[in-house]
BAKEBA-140722 format. One record per residue (C-alpha): residue in one letter; x, y, z; residue number from 1. Coordinates in steps of 0.2 Angstrom, whole numbers, plus 5000, padded with zeros to 4 digits. Example, Ala and Ser with C-alpha at 12.3 -4.5 7.8 and 13.67 -1.06 7.14 Angstrom:
REM residues 2
+------+------+------+------+-----+
| code |    X |    Y |    Z | pos |
+------+------+------+------+-----+
|    A | 5062 | 4978 | 5039 |   1 |
|    S | 5068 | 4995 | 5036 |   2 |
+------+------+------+------+-----+
***
This chain:
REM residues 435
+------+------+------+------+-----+
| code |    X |    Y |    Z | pos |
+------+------+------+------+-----+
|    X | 5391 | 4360 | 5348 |   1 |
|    X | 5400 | 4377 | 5347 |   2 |
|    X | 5392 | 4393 | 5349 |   3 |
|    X | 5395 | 4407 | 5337 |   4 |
|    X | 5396 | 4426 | 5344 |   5 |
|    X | 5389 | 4433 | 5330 |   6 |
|    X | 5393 | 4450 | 5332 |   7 |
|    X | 5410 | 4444 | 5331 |   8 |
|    X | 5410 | 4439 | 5315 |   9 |
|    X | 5400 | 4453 | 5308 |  10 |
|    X | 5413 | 4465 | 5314 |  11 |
|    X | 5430 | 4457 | 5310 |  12 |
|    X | 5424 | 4446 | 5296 |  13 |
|    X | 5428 | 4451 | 5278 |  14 |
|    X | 5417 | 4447 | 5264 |  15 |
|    X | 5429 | 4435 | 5255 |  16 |
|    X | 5427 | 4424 | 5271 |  17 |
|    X | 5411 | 4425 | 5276 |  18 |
|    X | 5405 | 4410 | 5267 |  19 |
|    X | 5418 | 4399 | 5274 |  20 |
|    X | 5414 | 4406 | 5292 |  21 |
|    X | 5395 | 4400 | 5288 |  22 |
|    X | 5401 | 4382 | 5279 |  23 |
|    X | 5413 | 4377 | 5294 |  24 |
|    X | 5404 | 4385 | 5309 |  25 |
|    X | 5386 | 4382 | 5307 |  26 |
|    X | 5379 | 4366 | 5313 |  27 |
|    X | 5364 | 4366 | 5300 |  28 |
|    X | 5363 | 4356 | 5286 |  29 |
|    X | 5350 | 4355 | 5268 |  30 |
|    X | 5340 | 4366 | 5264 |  31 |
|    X | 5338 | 4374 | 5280 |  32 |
|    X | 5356 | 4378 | 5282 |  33 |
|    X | 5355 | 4386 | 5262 |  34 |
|    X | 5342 | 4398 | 5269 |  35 |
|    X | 5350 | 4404 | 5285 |  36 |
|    X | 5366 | 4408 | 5276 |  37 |
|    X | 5357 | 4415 | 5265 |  38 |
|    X | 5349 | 4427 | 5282 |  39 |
|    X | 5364 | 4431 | 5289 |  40 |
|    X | 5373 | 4435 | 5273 |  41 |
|    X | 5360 | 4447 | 5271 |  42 |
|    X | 5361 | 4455 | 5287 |  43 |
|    X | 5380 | 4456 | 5287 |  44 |
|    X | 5380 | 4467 | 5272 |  45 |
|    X | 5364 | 4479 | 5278 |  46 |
|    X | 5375 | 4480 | 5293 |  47 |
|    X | 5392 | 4484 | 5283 |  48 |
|    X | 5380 | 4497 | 5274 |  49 |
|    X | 5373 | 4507 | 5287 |  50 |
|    X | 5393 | 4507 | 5297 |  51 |
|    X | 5398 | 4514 | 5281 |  52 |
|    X | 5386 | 4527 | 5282 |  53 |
|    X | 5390 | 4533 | 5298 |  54 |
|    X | 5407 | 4537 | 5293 |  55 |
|    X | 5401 | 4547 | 5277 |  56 |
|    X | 5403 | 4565 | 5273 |  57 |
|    X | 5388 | 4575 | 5284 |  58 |
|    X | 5375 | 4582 | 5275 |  59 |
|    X | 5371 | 4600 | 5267 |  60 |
|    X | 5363 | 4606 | 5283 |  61 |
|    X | 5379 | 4604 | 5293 |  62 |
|    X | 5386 | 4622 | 5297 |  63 |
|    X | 5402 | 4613 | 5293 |  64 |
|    X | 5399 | 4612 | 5275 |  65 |
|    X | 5388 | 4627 | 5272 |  66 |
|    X | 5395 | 4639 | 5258 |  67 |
|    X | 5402 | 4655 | 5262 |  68 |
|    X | 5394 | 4669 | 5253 |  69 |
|    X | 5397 | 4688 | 5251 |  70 |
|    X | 5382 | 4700 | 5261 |  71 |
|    X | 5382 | 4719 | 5263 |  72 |
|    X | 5370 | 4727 | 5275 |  73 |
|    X | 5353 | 4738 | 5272 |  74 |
|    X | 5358 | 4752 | 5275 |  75 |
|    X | 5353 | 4772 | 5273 |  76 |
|    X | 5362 | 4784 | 5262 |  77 |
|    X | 5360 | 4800 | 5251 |  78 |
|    X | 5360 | 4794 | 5232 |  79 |
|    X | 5363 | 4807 | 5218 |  80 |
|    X | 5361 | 4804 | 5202 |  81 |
|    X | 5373 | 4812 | 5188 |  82 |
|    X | 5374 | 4817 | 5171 |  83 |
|    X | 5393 | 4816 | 5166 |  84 |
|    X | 5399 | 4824 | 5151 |  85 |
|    X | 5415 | 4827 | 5145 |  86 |
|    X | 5420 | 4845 | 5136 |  87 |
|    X | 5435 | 4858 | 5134 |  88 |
|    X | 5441 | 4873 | 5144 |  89 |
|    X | 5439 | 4886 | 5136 |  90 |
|    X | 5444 | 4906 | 5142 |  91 |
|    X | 5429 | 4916 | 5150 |  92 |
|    X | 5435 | 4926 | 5137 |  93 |
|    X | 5447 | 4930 | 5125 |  94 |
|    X | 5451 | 4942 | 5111 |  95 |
|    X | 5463 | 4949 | 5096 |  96 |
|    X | 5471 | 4966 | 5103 |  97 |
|    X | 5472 | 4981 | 5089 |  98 |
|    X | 5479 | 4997 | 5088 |  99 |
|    X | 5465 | 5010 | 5087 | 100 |
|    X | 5477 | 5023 | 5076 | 101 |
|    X | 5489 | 5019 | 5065 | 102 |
|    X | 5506 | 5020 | 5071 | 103 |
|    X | 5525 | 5012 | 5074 | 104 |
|    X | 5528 | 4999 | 5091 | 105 |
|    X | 5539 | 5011 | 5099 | 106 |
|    X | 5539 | 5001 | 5116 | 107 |
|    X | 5534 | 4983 | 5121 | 108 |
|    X | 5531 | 4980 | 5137 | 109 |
|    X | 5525 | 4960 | 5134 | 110 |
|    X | 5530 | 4943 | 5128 | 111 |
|    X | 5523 | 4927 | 5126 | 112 |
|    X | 5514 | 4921 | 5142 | 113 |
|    X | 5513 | 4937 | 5152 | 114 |
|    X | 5503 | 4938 | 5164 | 115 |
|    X | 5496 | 4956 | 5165 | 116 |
|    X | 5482 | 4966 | 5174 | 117 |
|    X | 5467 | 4976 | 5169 | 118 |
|    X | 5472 | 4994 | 5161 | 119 |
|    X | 5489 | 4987 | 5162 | 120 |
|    X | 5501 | 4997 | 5148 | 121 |
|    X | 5506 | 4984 | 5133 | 122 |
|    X | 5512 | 4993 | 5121 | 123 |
|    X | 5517 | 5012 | 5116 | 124 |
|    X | 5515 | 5018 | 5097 | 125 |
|    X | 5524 | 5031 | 5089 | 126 |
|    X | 5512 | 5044 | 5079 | 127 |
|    X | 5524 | 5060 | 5071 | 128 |
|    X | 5507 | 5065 | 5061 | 129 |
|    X | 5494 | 5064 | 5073 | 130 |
|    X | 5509 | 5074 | 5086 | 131 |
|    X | 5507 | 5087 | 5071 | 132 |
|    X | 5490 | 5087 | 5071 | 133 |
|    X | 5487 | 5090 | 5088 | 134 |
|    X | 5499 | 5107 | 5091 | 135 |
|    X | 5489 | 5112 | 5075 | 136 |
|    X | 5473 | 5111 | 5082 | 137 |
|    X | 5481 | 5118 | 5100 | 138 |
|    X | 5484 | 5132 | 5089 | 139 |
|    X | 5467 | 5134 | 5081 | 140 |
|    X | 5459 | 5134 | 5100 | 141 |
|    X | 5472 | 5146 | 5104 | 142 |
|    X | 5468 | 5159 | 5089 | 143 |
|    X | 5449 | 5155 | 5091 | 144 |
|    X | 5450 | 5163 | 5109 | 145 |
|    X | 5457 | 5179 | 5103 | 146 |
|    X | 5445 | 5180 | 5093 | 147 |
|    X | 5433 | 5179 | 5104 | 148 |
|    X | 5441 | 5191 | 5115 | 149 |
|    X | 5442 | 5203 | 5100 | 150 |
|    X | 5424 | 5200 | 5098 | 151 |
|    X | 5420 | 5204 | 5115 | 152 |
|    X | 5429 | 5220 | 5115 | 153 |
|    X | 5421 | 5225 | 5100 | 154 |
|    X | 5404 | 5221 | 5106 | 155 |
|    X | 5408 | 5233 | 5122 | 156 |
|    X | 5413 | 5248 | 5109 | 157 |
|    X | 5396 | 5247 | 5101 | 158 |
|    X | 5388 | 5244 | 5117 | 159 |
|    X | 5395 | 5260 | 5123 | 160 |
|    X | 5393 | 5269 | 5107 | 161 |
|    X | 5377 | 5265 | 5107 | 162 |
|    X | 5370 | 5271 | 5124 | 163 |
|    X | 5380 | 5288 | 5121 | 164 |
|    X | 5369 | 5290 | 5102 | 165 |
|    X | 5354 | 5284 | 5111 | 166 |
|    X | 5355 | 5297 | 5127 | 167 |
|    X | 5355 | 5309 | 5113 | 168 |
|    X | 5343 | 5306 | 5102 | 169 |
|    X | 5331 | 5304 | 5119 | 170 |
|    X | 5337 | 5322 | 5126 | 171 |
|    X | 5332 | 5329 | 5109 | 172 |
|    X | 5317 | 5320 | 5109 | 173 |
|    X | 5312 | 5326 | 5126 | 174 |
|    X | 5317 | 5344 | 5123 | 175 |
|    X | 5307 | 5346 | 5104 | 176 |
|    X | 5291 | 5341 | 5114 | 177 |
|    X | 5293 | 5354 | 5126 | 178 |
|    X | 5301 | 5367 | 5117 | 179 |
|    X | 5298 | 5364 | 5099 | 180 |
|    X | 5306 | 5382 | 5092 | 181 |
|    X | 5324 | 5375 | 5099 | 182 |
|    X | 5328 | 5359 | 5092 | 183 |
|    X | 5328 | 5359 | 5072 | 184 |
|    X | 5317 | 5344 | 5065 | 185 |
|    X | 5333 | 5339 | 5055 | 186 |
|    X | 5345 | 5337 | 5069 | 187 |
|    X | 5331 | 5326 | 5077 | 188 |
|    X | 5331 | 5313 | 5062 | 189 |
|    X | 5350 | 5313 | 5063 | 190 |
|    X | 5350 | 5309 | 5079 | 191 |
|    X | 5337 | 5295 | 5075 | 192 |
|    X | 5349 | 5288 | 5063 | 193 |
|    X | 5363 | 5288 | 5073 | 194 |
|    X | 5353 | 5279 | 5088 | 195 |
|    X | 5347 | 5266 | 5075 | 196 |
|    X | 5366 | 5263 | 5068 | 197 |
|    X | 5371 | 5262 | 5084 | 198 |
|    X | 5359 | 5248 | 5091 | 199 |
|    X | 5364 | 5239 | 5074 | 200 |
|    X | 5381 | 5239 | 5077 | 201 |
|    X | 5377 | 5230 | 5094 | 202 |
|    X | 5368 | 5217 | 5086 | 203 |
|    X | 5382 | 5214 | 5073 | 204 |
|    X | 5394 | 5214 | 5087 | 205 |
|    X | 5382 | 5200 | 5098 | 206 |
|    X | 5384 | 5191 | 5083 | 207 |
|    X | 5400 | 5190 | 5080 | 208 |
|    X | 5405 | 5187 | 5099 | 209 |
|    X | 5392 | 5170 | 5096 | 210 |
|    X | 5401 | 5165 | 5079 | 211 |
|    X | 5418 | 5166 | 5089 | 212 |
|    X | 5411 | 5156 | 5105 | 213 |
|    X | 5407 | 5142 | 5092 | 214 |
|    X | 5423 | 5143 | 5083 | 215 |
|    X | 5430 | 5140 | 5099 | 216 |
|    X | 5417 | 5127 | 5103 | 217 |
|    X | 5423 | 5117 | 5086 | 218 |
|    X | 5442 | 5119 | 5090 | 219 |
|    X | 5440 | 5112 | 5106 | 220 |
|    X | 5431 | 5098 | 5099 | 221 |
|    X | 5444 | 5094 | 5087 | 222 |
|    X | 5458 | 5095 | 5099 | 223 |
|    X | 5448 | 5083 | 5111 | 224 |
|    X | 5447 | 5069 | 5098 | 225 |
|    X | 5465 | 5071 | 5092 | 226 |
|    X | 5471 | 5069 | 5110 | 227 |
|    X | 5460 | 5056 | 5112 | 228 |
|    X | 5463 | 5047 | 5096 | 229 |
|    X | 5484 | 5049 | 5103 | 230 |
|    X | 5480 | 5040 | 5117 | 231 |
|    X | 5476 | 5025 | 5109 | 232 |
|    X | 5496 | 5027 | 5106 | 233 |
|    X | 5496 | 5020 | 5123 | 234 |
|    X | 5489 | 5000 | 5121 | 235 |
|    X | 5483 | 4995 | 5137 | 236 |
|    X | 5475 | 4977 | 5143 | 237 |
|    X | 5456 | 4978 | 5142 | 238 |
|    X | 5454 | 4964 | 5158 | 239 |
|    X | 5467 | 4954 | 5167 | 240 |
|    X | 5474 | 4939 | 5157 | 241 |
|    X | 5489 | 4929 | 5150 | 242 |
|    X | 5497 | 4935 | 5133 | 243 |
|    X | 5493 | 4920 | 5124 | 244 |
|    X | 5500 | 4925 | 5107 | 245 |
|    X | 5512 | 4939 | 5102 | 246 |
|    X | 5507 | 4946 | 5080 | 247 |
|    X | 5521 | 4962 | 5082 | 248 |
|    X | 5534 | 4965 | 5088 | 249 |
|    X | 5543 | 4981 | 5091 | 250 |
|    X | 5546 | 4992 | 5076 | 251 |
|    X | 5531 | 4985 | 5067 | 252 |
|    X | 5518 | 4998 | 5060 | 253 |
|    X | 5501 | 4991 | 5066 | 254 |
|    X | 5488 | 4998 | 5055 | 255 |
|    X | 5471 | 5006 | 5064 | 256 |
|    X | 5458 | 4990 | 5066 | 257 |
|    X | 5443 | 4994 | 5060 | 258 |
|    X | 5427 | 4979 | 5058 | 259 |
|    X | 5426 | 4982 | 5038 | 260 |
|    X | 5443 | 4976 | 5037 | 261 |
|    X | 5445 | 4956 | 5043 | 262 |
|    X | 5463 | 4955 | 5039 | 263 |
|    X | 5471 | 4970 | 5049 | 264 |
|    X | 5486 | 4965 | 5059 | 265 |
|    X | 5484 | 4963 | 5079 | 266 |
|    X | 5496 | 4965 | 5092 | 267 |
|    X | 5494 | 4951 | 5101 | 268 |
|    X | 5480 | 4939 | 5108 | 269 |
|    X | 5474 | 4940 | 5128 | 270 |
|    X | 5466 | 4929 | 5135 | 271 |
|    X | 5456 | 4926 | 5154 | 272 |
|    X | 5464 | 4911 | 5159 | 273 |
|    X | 5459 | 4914 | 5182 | 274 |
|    X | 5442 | 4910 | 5177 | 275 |
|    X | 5438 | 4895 | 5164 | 276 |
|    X | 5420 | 4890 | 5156 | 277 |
|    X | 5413 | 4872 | 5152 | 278 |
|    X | 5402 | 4872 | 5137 | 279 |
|    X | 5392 | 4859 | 5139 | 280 |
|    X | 5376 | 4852 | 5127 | 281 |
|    X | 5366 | 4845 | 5140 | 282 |
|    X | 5353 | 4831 | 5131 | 283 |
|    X | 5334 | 4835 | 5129 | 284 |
|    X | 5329 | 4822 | 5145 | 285 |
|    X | 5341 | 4831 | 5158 | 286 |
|    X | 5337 | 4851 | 5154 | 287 |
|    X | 5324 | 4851 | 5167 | 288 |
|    X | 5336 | 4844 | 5181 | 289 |
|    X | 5348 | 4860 | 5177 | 290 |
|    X | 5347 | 4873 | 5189 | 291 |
|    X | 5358 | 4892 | 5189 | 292 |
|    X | 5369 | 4891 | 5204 | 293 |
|    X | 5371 | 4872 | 5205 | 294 |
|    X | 5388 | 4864 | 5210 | 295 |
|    X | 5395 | 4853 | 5196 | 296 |
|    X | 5410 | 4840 | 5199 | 297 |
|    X | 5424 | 4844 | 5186 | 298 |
|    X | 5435 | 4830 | 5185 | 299 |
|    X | 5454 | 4832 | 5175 | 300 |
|    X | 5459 | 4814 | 5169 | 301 |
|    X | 5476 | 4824 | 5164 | 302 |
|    X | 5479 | 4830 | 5181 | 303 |
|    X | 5468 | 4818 | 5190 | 304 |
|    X | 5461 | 4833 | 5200 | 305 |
|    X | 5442 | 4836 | 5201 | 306 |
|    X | 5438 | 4854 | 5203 | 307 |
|    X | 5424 | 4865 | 5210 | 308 |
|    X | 5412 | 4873 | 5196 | 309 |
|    X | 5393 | 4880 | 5195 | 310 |
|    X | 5381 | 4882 | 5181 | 311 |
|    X | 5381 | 4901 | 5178 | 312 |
|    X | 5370 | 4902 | 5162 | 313 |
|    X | 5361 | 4891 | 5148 | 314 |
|    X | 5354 | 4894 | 5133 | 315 |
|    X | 5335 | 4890 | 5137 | 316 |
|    X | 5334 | 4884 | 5122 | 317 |
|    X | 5335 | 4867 | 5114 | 318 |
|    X | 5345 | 4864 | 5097 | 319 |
|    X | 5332 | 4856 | 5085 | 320 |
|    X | 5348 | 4846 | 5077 | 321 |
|    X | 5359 | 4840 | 5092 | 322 |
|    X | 5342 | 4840 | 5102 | 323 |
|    X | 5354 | 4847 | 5117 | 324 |
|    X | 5353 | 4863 | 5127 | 325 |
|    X | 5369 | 4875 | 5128 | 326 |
|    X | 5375 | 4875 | 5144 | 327 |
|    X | 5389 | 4884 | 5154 | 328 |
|    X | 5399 | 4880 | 5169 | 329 |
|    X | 5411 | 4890 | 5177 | 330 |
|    X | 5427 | 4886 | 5184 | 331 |
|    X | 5440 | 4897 | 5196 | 332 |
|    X | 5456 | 4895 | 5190 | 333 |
|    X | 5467 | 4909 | 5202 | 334 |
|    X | 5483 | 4897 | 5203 | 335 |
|    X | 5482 | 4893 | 5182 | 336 |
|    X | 5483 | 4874 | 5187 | 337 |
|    X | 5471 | 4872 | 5171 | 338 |
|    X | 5473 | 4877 | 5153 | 339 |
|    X | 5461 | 4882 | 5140 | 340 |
|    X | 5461 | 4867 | 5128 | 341 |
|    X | 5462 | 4853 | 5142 | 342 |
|    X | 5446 | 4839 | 5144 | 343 |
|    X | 5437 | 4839 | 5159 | 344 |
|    X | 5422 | 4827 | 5162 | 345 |
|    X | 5409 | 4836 | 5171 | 346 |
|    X | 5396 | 4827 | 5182 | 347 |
|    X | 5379 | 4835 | 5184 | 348 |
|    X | 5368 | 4833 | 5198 | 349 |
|    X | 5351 | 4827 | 5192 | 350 |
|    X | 5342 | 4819 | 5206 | 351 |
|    X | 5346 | 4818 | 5224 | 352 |
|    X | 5335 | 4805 | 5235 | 353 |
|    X | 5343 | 4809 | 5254 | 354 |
|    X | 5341 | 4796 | 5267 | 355 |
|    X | 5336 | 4783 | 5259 | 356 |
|    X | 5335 | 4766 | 5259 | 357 |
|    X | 5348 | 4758 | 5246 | 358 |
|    X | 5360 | 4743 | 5243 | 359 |
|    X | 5375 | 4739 | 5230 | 360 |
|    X | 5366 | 4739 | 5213 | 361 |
|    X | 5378 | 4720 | 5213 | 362 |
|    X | 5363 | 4714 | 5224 | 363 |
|    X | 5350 | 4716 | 5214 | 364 |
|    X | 5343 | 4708 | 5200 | 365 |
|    X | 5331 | 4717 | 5192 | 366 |
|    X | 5316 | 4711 | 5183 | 367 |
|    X | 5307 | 4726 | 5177 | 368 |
|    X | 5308 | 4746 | 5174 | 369 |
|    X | 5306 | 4747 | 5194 | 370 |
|    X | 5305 | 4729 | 5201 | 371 |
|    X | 5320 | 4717 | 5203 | 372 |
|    X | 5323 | 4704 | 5218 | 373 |
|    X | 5336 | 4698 | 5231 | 374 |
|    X | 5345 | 4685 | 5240 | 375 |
|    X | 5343 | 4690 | 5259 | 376 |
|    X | 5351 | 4679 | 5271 | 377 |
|    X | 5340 | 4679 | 5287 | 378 |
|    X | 5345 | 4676 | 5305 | 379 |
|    X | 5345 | 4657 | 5303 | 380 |
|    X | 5358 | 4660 | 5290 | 381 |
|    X | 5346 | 4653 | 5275 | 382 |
|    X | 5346 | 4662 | 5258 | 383 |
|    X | 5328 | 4670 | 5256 | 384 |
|    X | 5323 | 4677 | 5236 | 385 |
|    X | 5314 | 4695 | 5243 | 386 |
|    X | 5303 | 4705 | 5229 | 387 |
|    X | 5308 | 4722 | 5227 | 388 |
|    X | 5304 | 4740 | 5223 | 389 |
|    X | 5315 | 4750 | 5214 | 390 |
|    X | 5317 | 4767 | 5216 | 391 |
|    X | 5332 | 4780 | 5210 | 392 |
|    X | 5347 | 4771 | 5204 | 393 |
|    X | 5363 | 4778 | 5203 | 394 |
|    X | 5381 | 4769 | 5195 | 395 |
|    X | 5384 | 4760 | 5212 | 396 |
|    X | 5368 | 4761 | 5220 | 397 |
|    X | 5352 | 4758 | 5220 | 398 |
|    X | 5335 | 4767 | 5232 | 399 |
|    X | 5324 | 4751 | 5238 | 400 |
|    X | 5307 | 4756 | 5242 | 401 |
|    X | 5298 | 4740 | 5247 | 402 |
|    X | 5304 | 4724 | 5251 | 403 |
|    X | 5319 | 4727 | 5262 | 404 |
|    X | 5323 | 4731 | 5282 | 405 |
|    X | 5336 | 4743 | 5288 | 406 |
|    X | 5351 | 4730 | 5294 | 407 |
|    X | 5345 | 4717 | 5284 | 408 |
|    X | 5358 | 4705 | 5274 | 409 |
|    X | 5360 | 4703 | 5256 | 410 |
|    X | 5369 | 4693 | 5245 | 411 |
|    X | 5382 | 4702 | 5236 | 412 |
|    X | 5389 | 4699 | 5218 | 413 |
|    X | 5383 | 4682 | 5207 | 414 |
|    X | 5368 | 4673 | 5216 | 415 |
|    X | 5364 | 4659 | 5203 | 416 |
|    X | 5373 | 4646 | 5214 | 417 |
|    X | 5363 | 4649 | 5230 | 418 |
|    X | 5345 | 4642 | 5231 | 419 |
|    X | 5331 | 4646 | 5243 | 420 |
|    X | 5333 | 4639 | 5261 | 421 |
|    X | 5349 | 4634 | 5260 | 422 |
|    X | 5360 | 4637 | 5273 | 423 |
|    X | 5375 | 4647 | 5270 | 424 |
|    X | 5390 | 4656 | 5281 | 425 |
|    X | 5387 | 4677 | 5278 | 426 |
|    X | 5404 | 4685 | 5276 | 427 |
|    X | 5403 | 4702 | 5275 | 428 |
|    X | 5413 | 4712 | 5261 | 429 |
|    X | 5414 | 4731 | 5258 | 430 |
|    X | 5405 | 4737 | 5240 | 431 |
|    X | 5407 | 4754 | 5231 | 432 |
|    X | 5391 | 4759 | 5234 | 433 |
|    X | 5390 | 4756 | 5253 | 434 |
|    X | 5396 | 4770 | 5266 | 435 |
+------+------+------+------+-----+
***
């Protein structure tokens, strides 16, 4: 009788001749030989089974085969959050330039665009009647001060007259009441007369010396608002600006501007263009974040530039029909990079949490006004869902209040695929929120 090595045949047997290995090989015959084959049939396929398994894939525990996944770090960071508003330059200020007299352009100095200064000369207007009018009313100043000299001169005469008539009348006076036979009574009443004639005359004289000093007093006068009313002939800027607009040009009669009359002709239009303002309605929920002196974020899409401005002044009043408060920024413009007319967006400071603890707003997924949750990957590598508080939350970040440890790792971006405890390979990516 032959011996079978069993493990022989379990090893380099297939199943297709296994039964003939069993019908040709084993020495037992009936019933018991059905049952054995039966046995070691059994046993031949439990152990093709578990060699099988040994060979198969490993499973999800094996680092090998643990999913990468994107984590950022717990960090600390100064969040701000912004109110961003987009609105138009406009010129600190800007207005129509009109002559003050009426008169011909004699001399232009200006074109379109000029850049000119403050008391700067624009413009000369030629004035033939208001030239008239001021040597006439030279002439009256002139005529009025010889009048008065006249009057002055007169008002010495009578002076003297009178002192000479009064030391007479007093002499007589003097000697009737010491020697009364010597002086008639008549010559002492004309005496009288003539001292009270005189001191009149004095009096008309002071009065005509003071009705000359306000003639002179009125010619003056005129001849002061005619030669200031001719030296508006002379246009000149009012501040420092850009000539953004030229209405006349030379030889043109401007007429004298006046604000009855809408419709009167300007020279031109000036505008301040080095200094630029932002008006912008701030809603009802932010007017209590806006603070005088704050630095605001102007960003130019045109330009792709973001320029330096600060709220300067507000309304303090909110519009009961936009339910916004008027609010203006101001932006230095010394090199004239930016033009009245051009969009800026303007971000707003509102709340500022500094040194805080925050992640990537990607992290979180937020369950409430101030709760959420997120996927940390602790130091075994295995994801773990963490509660959270939620504090400020900016575009790209969000202030973690509870929940989290500085230097901890989160999952970053979609975390429906990962489940708790399961072993994963962090890989760390850079957000936009993280520094």
């Amino acid at each position: 009788m032959k011996t079978i090595n069993h493990e022989t045949v379990i090893s380099q047997s297939s199943p297709q001749t296994l039964g003939t290995i069993f019908d040709t090989r084993t020495p037992f015959h009936g019933e018991c030989a059905r049952k054995s084959r039966g046995i070691w049939i059994a046993f031949f396929f439990l152990a093709l089974l578990v060699g099988c398994g040994s060979k198969a894939t490993a499973g999800p525990d094996d680092p090998a085969n643990a999913p990468h996944v994107a984590v950022v770090k717990v960090g600390r960071r100064t969040l701000a959050n912004t109110l961003e508003i987009a609105s138009e330059f406009q010129p600190f200020q800007e207005i129509n330039v009109y002559a003050k007299v009426s008169g011909y352009i004699q001399k232009l100095n200006v074109d379109w665009g000029t850049h000119v200064s403050q008391g700067e000369l624009l413009a000369v207007l030629e004035i033939p009647e208001l030239e008239q009018q001021l040597q006439l009313d030279e002439a009256t100043v002139h005529r009025s001060e010889q009048d008065l000299a006249r009057a002055n001169e007169e008002l010495s005469r009578a002076q003297s007259t009178y002192n000479v008539t009064h030391l007479t009348y007093t002499r007589l006076a003097d000697v009737q009441k010491k020697r009364p036979e010597l002086v008639a009574q008549e010559e002492i009443d004309v005496s009288q007369g003539k001292d009270l004639e005189a001191s009149a005359g004095v009096s008309s004289a002071k009065d005509a010396v003071v009705g000359s000093e306000q003639e002179i007093i009125g010619a003056k006068a005129a001849l002061a608002r005619d030669r200031a009313m001719f030296s508006y002939a002379r246009i000149t800027a009012p501040f420092t600006g850009v000539v953004t607009e030229i209405d006349a040009y030379k030889g043109a009669l401007l007429p004298a501007g006046t604000s009855s009359n809408k419709g009167d002709q300007a020279l031109l239009h000036l505008s301040e263009n080095d200094l630029l303002r932002l008006v912008i309605p701030v809603p009802e929920r932010a007017v209590g974040d806006i603070h005088l002196g704050e630095t605001v974020a102007v960003h130019v899409s045109t330009t792709n530039d973001t320029f330096e401005g600060k709220i300067v002044r507000f309304s303090d009043q909110i519009d009961t029909q936009t339910r916004t408060m008027h609010t203006e920024v101001d932006v230095p413009n010394p090199k004239y990079l930016l033009v009245p007319g051009m969009y800026a967006a303007a971000r707003i400071p509102l709340h500022t949490a500094p040194n805080v603890l925050a992640v990537p707003i990607q992290t979180v997924q937020t369950s409430g006004e101030n709760t959420g949750h997120v996927l940390v990957v602790n130091t075994s590598n295995r994801i773990e869902k963490r509660e959270v508080s939620i504090g400020l939350q900016t575009a790209t970040d969000a202030e973690i209040l509870s929940g989290l440890k500085e230097g901890e790792l989160v999952v970053y971006g979609e975390q429906s695929q990962y489940k708790p405890d399961q072993l994963v390979v962090p890989q760390f990516v850079a957000s936009s929120g993280s520094e």
